[in-house]
LOBASE-311925 format. One record per residue (C-alpha): residue in one letter; residue number from 1; x negated, y, z negated. Coordinates in steps of 0.001 Angstrom, whole numbers, plus 500000, padded with zeros to 6 digits. Layout:
<pts>
{code->A	pos->NUM	x->X	y->Y	z->Z} .
...
</pts>
This chain:
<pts>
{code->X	pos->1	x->115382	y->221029	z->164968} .
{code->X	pos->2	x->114252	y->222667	z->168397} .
{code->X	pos->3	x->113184	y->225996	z->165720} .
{code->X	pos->4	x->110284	y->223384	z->165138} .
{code->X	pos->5	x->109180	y->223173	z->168850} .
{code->X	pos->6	x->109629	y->226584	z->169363} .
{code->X	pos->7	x->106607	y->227527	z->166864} .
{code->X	pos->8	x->104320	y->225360	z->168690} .
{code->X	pos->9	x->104766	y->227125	z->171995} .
{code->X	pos->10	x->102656	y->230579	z->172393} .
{code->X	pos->11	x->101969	y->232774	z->175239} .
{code->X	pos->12	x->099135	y->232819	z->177422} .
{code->X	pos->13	x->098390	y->233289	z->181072} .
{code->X	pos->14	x->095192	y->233118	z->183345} .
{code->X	pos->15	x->094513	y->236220	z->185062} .
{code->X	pos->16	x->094861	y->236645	z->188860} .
{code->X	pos->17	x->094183	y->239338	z->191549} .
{code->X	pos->18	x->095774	y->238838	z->195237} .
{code->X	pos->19	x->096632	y->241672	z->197784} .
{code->X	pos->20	x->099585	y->240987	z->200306} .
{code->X	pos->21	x->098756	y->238968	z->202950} .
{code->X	pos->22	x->095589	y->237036	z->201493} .
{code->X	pos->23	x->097415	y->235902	z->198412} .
{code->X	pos->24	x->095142	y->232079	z->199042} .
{code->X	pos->25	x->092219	y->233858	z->198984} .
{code->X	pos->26	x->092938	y->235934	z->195793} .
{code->X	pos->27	x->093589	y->232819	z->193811} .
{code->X	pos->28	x->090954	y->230471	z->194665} .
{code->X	pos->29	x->089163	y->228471	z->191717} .
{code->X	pos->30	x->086390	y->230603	z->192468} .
{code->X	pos->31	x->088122	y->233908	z->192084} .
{code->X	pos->32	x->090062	y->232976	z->188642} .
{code->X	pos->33	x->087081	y->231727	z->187228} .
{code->X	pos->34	x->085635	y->235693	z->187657} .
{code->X	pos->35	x->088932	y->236597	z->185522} .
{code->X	pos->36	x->088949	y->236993	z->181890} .
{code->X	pos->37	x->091359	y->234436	z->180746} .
{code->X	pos->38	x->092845	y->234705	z->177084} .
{code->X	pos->39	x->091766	y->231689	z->174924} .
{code->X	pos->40	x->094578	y->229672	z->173738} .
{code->X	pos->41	x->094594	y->229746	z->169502} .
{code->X	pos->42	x->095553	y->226441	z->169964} .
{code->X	pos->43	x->094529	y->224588	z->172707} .
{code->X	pos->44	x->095602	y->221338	z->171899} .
{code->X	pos->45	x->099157	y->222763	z->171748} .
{code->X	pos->46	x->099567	y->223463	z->175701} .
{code->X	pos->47	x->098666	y->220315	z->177435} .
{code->X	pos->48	x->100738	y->218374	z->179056} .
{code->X	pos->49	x->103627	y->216806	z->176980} .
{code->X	pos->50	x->102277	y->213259	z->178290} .
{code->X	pos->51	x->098520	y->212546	z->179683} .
{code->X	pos->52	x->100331	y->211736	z->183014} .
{code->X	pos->53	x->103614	y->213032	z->184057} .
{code->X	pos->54	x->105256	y->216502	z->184851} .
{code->X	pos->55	x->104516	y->219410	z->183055} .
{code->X	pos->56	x->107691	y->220909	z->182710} .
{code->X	pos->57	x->108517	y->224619	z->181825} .
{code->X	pos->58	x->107918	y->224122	z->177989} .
{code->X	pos->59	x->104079	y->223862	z->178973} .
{code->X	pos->60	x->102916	y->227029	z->178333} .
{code->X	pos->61	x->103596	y->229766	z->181272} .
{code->X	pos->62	x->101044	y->231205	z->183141} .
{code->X	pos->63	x->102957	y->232618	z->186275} .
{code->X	pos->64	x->106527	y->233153	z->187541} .
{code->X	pos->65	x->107319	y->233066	z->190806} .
{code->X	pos->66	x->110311	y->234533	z->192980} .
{code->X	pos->67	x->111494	y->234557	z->195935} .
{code->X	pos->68	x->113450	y->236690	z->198969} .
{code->X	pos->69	x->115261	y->239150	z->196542} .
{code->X	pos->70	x->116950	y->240952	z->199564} .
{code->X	pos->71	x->119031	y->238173	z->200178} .
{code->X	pos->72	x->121378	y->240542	z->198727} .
{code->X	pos->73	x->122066	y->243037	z->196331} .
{code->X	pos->74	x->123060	y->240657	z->193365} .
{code->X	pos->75	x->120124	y->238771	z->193439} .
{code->X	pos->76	x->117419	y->242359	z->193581} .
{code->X	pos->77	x->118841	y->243240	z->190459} .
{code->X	pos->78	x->118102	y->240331	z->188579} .
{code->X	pos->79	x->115175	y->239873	z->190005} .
{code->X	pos->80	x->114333	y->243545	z->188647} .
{code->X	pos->81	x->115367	y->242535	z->184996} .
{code->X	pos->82	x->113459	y->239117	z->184930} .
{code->X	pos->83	x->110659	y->241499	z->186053} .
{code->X	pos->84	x->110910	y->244105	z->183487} .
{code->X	pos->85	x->110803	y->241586	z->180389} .
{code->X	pos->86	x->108588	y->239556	z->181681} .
{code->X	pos->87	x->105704	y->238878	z->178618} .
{code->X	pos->88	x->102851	y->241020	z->179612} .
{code->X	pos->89	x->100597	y->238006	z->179668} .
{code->X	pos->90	x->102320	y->236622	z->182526} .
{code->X	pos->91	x->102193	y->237213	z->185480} .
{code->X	pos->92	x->104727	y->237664	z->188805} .
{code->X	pos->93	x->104479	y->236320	z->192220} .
{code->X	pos->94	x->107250	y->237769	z->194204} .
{code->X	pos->95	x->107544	y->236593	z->198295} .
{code->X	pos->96	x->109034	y->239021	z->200664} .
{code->X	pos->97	x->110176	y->239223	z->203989} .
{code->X	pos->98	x->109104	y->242435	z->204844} .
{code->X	pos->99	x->108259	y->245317	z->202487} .
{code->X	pos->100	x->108072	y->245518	z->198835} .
{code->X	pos->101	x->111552	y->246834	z->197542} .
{code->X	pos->102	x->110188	y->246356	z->193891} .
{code->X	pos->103	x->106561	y->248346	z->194543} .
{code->X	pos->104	x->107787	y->251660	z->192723} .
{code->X	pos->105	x->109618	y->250261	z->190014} .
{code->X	pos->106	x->106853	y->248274	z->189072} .
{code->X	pos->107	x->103623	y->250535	z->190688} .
{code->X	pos->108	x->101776	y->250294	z->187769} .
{code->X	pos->109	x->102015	y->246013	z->187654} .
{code->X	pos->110	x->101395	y->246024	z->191339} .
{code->X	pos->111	x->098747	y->248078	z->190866} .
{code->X	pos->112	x->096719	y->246623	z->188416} .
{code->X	pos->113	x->097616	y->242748	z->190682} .
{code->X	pos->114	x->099583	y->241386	z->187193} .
{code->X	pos->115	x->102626	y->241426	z->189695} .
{code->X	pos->116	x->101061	y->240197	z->193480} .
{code->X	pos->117	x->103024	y->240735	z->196227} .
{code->X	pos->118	x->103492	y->237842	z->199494} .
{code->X	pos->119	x->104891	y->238433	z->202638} .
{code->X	pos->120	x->106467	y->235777	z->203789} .
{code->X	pos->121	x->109785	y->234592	z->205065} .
{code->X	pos->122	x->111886	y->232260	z->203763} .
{code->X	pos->123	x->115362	y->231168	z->204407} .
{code->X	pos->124	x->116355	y->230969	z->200597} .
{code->X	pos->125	x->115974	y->232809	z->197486} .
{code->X	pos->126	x->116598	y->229685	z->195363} .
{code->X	pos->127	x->113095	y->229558	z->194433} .
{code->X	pos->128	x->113035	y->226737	z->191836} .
{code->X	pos->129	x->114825	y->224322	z->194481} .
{code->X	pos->130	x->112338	y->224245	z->197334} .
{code->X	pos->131	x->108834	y->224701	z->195123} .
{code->X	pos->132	x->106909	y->222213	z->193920} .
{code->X	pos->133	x->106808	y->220749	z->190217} .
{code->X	pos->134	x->103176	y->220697	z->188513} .
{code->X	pos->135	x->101905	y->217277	z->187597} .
{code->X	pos->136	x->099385	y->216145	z->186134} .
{code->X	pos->137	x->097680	y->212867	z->187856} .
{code->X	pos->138	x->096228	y->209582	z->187171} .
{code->X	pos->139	x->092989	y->211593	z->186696} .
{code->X	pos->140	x->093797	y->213996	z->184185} .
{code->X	pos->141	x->093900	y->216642	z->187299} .
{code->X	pos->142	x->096969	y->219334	z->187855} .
{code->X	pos->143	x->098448	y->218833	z->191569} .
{code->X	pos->144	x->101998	y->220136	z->192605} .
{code->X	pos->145	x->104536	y->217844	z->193773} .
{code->X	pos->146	x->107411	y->218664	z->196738} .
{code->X	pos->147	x->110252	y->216517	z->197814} .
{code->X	pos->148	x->111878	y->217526	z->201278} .
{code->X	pos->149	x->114226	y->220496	z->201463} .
{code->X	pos->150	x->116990	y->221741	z->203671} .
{code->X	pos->151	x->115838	y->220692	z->207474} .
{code->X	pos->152	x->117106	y->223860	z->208674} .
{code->X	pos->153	x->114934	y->225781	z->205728} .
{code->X	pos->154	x->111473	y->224752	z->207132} .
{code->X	pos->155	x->109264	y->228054	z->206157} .
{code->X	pos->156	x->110849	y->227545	z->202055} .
{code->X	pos->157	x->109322	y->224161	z->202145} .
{code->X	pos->158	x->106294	y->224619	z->204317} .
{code->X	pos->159	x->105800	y->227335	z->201542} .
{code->X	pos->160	x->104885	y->225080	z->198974} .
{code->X	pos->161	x->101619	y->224268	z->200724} .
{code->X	pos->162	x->100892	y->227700	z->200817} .
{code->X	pos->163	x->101348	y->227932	z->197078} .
{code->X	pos->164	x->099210	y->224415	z->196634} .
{code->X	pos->165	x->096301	y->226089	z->198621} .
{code->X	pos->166	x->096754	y->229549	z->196767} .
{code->X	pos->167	x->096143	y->227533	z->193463} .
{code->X	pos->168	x->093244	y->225524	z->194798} .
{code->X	pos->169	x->095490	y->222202	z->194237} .
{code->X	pos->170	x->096589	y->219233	z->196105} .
{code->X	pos->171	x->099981	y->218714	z->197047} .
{code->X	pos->172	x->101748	y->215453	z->197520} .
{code->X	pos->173	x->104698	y->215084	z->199647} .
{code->X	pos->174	x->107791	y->212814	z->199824} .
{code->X	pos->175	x->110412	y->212379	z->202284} .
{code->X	pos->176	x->113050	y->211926	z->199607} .
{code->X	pos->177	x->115532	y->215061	z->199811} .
{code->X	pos->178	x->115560	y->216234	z->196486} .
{code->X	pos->179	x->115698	y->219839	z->194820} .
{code->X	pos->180	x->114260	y->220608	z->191271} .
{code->X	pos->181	x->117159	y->222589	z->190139} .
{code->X	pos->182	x->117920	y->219166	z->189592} .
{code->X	pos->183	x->115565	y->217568	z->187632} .
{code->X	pos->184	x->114540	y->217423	z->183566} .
{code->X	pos->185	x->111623	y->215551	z->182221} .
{code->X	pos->186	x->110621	y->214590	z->178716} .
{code->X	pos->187	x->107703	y->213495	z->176932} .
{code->X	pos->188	x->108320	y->209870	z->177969} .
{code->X	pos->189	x->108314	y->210182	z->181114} .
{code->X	pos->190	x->112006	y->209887	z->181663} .
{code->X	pos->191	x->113000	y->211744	z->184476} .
{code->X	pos->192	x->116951	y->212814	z->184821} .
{code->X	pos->193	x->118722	y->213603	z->187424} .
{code->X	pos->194	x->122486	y->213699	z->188849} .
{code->X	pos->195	x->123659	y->211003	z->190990} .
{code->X	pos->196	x->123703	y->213789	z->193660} .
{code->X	pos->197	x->120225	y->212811	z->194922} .
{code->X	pos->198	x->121635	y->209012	z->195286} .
{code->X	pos->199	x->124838	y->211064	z->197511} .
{code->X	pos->200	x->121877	y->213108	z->199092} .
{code->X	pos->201	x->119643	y->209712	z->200450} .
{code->X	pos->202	x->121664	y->207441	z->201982} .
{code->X	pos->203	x->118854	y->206236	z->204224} .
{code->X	pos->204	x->117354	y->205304	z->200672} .
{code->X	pos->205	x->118328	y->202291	z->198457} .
{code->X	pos->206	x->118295	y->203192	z->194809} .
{code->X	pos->207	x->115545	y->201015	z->194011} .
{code->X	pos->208	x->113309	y->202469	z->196526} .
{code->X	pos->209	x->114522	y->205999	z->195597} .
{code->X	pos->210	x->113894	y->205636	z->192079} .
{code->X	pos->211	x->110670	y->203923	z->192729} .
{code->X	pos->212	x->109323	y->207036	z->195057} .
{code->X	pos->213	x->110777	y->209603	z->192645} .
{code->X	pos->214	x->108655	y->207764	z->189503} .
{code->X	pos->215	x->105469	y->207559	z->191963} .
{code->X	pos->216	x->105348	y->210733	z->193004} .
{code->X	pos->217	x->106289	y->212699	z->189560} .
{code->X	pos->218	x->104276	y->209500	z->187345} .
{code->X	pos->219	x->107432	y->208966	z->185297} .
{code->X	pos->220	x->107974	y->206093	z->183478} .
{code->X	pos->221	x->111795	y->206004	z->184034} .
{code->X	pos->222	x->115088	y->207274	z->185946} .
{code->X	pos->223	x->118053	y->208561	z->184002} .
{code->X	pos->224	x->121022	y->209094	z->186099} .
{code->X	pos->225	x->123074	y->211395	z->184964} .
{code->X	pos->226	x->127228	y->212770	z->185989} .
{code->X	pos->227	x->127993	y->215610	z->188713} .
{code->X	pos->228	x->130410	y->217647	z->187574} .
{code->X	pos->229	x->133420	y->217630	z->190185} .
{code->X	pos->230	x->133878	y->220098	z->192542} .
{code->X	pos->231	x->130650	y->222240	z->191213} .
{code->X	pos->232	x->128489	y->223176	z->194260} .
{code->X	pos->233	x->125163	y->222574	z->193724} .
{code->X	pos->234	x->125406	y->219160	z->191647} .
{code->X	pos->235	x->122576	y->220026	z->190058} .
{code->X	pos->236	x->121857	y->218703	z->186211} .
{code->X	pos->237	x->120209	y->222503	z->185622} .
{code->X	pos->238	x->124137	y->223641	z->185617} .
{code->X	pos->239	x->124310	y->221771	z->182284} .
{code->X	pos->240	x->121598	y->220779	z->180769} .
{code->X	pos->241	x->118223	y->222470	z->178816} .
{code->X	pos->242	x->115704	y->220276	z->177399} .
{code->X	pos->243	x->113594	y->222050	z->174937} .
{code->X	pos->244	x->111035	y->219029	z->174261} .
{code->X	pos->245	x->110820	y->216591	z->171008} .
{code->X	pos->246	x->114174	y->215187	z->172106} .
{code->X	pos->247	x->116201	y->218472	z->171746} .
{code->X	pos->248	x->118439	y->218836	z->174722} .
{code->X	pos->249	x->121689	y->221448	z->174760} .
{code->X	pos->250	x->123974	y->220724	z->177398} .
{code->X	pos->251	x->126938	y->222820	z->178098} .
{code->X	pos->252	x->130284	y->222796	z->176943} .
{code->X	pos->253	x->133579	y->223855	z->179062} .
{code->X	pos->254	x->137723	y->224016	z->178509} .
{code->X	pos->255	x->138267	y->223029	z->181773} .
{code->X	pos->256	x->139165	y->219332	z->181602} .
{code->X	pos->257	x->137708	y->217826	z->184395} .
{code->X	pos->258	x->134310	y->219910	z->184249} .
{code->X	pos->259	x->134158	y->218890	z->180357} .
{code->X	pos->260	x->135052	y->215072	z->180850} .
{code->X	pos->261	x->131767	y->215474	z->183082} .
{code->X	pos->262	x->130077	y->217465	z->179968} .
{code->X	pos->263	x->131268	y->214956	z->177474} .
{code->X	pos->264	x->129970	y->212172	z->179188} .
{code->X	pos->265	x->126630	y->213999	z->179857} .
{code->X	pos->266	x->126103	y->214276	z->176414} .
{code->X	pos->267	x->126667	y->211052	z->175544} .
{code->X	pos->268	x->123939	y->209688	z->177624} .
{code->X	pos->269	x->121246	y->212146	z->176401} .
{code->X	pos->270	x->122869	y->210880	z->172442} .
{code->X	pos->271	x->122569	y->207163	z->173590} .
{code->X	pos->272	x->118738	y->207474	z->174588} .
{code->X	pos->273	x->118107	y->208859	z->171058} .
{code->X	pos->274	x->118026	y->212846	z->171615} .
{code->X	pos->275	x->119556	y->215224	z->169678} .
{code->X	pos->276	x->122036	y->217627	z->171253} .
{code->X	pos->277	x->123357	y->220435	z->171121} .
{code->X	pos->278	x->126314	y->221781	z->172964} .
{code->X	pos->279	x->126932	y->225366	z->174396} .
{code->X	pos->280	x->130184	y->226760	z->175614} .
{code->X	pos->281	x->130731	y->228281	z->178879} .
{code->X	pos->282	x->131836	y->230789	z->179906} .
{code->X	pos->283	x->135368	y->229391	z->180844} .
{code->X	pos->284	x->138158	y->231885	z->182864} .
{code->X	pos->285	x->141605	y->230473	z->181682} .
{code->X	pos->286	x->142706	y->226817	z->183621} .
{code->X	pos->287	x->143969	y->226840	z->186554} .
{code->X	pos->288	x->142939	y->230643	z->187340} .
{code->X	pos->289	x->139908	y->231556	z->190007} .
{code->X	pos->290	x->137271	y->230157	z->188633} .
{code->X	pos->291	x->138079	y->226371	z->189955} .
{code->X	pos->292	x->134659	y->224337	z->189937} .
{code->X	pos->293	x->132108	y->227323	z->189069} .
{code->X	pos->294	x->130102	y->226757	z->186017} .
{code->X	pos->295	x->129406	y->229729	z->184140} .
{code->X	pos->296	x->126611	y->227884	z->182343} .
{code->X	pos->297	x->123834	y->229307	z->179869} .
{code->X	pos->298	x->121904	y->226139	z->180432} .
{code->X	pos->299	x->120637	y->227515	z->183904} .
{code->X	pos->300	x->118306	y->229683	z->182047} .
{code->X	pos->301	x->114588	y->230309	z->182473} .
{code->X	pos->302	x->112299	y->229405	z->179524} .
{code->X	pos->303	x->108621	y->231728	z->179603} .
{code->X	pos->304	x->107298	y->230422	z->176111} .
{code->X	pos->305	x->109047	y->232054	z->173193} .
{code->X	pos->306	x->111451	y->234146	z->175626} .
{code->X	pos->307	x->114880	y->232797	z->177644} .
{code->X	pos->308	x->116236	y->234712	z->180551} .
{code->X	pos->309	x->120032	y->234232	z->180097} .
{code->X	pos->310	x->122085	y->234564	z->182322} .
{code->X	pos->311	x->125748	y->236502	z->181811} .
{code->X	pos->312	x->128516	y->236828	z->182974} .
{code->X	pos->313	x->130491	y->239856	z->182043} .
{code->X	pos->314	x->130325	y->242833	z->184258} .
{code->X	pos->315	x->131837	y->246007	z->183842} .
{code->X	pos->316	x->131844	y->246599	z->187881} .
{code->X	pos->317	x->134573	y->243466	z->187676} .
{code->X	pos->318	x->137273	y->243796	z->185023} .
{code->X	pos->319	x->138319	y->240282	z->185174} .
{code->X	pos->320	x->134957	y->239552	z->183914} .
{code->X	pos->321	x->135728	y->241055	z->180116} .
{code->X	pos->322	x->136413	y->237889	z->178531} .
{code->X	pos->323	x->133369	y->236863	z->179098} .
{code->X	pos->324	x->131336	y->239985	z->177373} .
{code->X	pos->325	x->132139	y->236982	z->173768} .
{code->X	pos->326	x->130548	y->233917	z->175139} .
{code->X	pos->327	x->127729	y->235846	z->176269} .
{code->X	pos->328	x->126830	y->237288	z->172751} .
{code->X	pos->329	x->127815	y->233840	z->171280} .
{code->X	pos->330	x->125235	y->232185	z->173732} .
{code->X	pos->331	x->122816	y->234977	z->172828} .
{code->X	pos->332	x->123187	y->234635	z->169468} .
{code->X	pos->333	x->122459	y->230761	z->170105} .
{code->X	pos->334	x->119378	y->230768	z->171985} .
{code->X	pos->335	x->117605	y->233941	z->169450} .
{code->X	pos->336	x->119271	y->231050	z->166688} .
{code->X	pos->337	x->116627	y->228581	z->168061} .
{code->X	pos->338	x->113915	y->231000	z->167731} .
{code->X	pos->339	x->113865	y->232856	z->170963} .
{code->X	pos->340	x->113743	y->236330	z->172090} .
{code->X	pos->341	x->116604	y->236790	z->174350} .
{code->X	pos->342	x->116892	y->238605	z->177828} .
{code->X	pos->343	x->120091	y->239242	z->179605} .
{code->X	pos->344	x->120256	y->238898	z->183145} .
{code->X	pos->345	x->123477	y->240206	z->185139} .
{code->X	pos->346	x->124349	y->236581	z->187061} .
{code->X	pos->347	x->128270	y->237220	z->187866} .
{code->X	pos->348	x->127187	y->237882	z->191344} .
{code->X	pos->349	x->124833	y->235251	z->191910} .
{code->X	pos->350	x->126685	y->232472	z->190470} .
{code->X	pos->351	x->129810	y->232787	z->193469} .
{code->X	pos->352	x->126806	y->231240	z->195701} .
{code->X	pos->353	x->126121	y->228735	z->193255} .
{code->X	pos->354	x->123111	y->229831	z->191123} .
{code->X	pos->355	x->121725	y->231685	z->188524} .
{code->X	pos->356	x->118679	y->232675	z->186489} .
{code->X	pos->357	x->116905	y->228725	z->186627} .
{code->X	pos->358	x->118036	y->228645	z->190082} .
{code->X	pos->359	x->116041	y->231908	z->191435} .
{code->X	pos->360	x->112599	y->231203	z->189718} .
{code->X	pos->361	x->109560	y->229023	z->189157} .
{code->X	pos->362	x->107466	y->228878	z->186460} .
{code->X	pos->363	x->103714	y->227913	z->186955} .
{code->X	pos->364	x->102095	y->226251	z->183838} .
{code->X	pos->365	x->098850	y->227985	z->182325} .
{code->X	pos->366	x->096517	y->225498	z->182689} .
{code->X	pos->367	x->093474	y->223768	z->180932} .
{code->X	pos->368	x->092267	y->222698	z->184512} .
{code->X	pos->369	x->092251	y->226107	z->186014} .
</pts>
């Protein structure tokens, strides 16, 4: 059962200092090493799930990172919950554009540098798309990884280098266009993704493709896994949670097409030996306004024993009210598997095709920090 994973995984962050502006120099080796950083209980509990290979966000979280929460209003006030729940030994990285719109609602975590402040532009608040993943190398060293981005979203990818250096790690590049919103790893080394990224890299035959993806993220194998019609983003985060030791829930919907995609989702993930288990939408009726849009409680964030869930009902949007029962059923789910749940108000967010998963990125506490 996934309950059995989830008492492995405890909380733990290094400590960091960073004022705006000089947020590299803050977080040099040199400077964490001067921090007191809480012992794990269990060290041998939060390496990496394999000696090489991508760490994932069931490593242990150190740091969260978001992004651009003036993009607009929908997207502040979820970044304001995630904030306010956040474990106290974690710790926040949030970029702006300009000034800090979260500085007296949080003075006190500003303050005292557990929440550090960037300025910096970038063209998207999708944070987890356009940052890189942590892997660890052929060396037994942590470096971050970064496919390409948007070409007309050069500061959100040039950004990653700025995180790299910020962390005092290396970080390797590839040309192939690929966003992590759409990407799962396991202890294996399997690496899934939608056939989207095959759509996205035409210039790219699959070998090659899955050859470069496996080099750069030292997997041992590519899944390929369905799109679901119509949905936007084609990403395999819309549907799909994998909580480690082959536990994987994937979503569940009424609407036909979307669940034929579901269905056959599952099945893969069943063929390769893992154990799933399914989680229902939150459907509007057939044929009504919801079309394509997933209302999915797989695109949640995992910070060791705590999800950030998204939902769906609002009471600003009355059409929303059938929703307020798959949200507590989806709740009651996730705290079923052993978590403590937080809410996060995603109605608004999800109309431009994201939610919770889709806005951050976790940082792994690490041994080789």
């Amino acid at each position: 059962m996934i309950i059995a994973l989830i008492a492995l995984l405890l909380a733990a962050s290094p400590a960091a200092a960073a004022a705006p502006g000089s947020f590299a120099a803050a977080l040099s080796p040199a400077r964490l090493a001067e921090m007191a950083v809480p012992p794990a209980p269990r060290p041998e509990l939060h390496k990496a799930a394999r000696a090489i290979g991508p760490m994932t966000e069931n490593a242990r979280t150190g740091y969260v990172v978001l992004s651009t929460p003036d993009y607009f209003y929908g997207i502040l006030k979820m970044h304001e919950a995630i904030l306010a729940k956040l474990p106290k030994d974690v710790k926040a990285i949030i970029v702006f554009p300009r000034e800090n719109p979260h500085y007296q609602k949080f003075k006190a975590d500003f303050d005292s540098k557990r929440f550090t402040a960037w300025t910096y532009t970038l063209e998207s608040p999708w944070t987890r798309d356009f940052l890189p993943e942590m892997v660890v190398d052929e060396s037994g060293s942590a470096r971050m990884v970064q496919f390409a981005y948007y070409p007309d979203r050069p500061q959100s990818e040039q950004f990653g280098g700025e995180l790299a250096k910020g962390f005092g790690l290396t970080l390797e590049k590839s040309k192939v266009g690929l966003e992590f919103g759409n990407f799962i790893a396991d202890e294996q080394g399997r690496i899934f993704m939608t056939e989207k990224v095959i759509a996205d890299n035409k210039s790219w035959t699959k070998a090659a493709l899955e050859k470069e993806i496996l080099a750069k993220l030292r997997g041992s194998k590519m899944v390929w896994m369905p799109v679901i019609p119509g949905e936007s983003t084609g990403h395999i985060d819309i549907y799909a949670k994998y909580f480690g030791a082959g536990a994987v829930v994937v979503a569940n919907s009424a609407h036909p097409e979307m669940k034929k995609a579901l269905d056959a989702a599952a099945g893969k993930f069943s063929a390769l030996g893992m154990r799933v288990t399914r989680l229902k939408n939150a459907d509007f009726p057939a044929g009504t306004i919801s079309g394509a849009t997933a209302y999915s409680y797989t695109n949640s964030l995992r910070v060791n024993d705590t999800i950030f869930m998204p939902v769906y009902y609002s009471a600003q949007y009355a059409h929303t009210q059938p929703f307020k029962a798959t949200d507590e059923a989806a709740a009651a789910a996730y705290a079923g598997l052993g978590f403590k749940v937080v809410k996060i108000p995603a109605f608004d967010a999800v109309q431009f095709g994201g939610a919770v998963h889709c806005l951050t990125r976790e940082i792994p506490w690490l041994p080789w920090f």
